[in-house]
C-alpha positions in Angstrom: 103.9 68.6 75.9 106.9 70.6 76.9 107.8 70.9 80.6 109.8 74.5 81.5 108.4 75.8 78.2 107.7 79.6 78.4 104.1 79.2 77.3 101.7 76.7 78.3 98.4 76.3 76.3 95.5 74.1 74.8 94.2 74.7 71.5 90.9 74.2 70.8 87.9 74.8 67.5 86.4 78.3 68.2 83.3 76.5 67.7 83.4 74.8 71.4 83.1 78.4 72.8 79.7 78.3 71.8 79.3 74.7 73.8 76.8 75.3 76.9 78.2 73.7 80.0 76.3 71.3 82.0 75.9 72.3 85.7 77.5 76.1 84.9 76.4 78.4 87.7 76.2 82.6 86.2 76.5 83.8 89.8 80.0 81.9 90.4 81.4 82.5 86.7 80.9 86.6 87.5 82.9 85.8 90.5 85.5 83.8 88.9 85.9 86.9 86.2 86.2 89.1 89.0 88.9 88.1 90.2 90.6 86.5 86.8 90.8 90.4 86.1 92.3 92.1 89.1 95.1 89.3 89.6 95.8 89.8 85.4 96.1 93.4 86.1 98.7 93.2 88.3 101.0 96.4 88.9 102.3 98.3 85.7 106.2 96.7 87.1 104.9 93.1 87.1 102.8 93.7 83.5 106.3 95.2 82.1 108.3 92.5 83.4 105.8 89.5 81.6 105.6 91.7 78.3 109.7 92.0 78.3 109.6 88.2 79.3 107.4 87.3 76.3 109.4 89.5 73.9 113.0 88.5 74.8 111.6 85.1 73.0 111.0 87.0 69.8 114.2 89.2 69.8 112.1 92.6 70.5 112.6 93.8 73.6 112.1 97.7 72.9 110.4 99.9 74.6 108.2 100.3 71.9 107.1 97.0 71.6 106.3 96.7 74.9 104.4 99.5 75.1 102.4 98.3 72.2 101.8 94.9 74.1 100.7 96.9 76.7 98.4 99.1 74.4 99.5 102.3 75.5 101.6 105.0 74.0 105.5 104.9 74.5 105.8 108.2 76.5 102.9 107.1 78.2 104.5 103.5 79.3 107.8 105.7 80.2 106.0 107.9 82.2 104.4 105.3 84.5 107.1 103.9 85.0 108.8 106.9 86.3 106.3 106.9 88.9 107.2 103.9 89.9 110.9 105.2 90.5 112.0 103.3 87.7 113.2 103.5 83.6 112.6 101.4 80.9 116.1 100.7 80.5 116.3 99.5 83.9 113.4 97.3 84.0 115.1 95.7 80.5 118.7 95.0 82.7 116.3 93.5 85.7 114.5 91.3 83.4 117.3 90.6 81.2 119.6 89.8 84.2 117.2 87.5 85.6 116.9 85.3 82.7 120.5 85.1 81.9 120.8 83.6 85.8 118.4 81.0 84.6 119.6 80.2 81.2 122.9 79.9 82.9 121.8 77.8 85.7 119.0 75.5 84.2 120.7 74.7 80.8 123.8 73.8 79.0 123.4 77.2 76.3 126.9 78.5 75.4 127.3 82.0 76.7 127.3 83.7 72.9 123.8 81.6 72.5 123.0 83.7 75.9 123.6 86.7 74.9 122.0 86.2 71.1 118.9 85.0 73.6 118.5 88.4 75.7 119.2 90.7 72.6 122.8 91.3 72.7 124.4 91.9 69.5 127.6 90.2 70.5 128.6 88.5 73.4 130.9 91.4 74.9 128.2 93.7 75.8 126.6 91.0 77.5 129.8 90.2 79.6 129.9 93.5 80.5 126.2 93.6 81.8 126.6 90.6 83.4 129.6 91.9 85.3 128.2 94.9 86.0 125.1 93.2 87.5 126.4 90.1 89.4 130.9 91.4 89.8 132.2 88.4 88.3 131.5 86.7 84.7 128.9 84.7 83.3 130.9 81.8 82.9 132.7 81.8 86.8 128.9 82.5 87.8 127.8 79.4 86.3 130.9 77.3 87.8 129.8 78.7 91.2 126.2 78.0 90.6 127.4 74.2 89.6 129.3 74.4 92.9 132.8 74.2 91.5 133.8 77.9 92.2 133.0 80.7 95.0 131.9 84.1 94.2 130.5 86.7 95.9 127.5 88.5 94.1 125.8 91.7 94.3 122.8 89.9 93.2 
């Protein structure tokens, strides 16, 4: 087991699916499924925010792979999100911004291993994001996070 791990899961034979279960009750599963569904639905902002989540682990954050995770067409996933007053590319910086906060608060990464992480190709792109979203530096935001230095943040 793995404790702040991304993914959480058991693994099982496929074979136990076909298992019946002692005591099951139809009416209460139908229930159950019901509302399984509408809470994995979720808005289109919160589905693109888990799919970017997911793929930041496996260095593909595009828009195309999220719209594939999504199963929908690119334009499609662009279009919905302009609805939603948003872009891709700004969802990306939301989600990307986010996680660096927590990489740089929860662990001991080095900032190039931070920005390698979110899908930077060097670590002076990130910087510059970073500065952009928060005014200061990654590294003086993780001092003040730690305690040993004051900022103020636009976050």
């Amino acid at each position: 087991m793995r404790f702040h791990s991304e993914f959480c899961a058991l693994r099982f034979p496929a074979h136990c699916l076909d298992q019946p279960i002692e005591g099951a009750d139809p009416a209460r599963l139908q229930i159950a499924e019901r509302e399984a569904d509408s809470i994995g639905r979720g808005s289109l902002l919160q589905r693109v925010y888990r799919a970017l989540r997911m793929l930041l682990l496996t260095g593909a954050s595009s828009g195309n792979a999220v719209a594939q995770m999504l199963t929908m067409h690119r334009r499609t996933l662009n279009r919905h999100l302009e609805q939603h007053g948003a872009s891709f590319q700004e969802v990306l910086d939301q989600v990307r911004f986010e996680v660096a906060r927590q990489l740089l608060q929860e662990t001991h990464l080095a900032i190039d291993d931070i920005a390698e992480a979110l899908g930077y190709a060097s670590v002076t792109p990130f910087m510059r994001s970073f500065q952009r979203w928060s005014g200061t530096t990654p590294g003086r935001w993780r001092r003040a996070v730690d305690g040993s230095e004051t900022i103020a943040s636009r976050a």
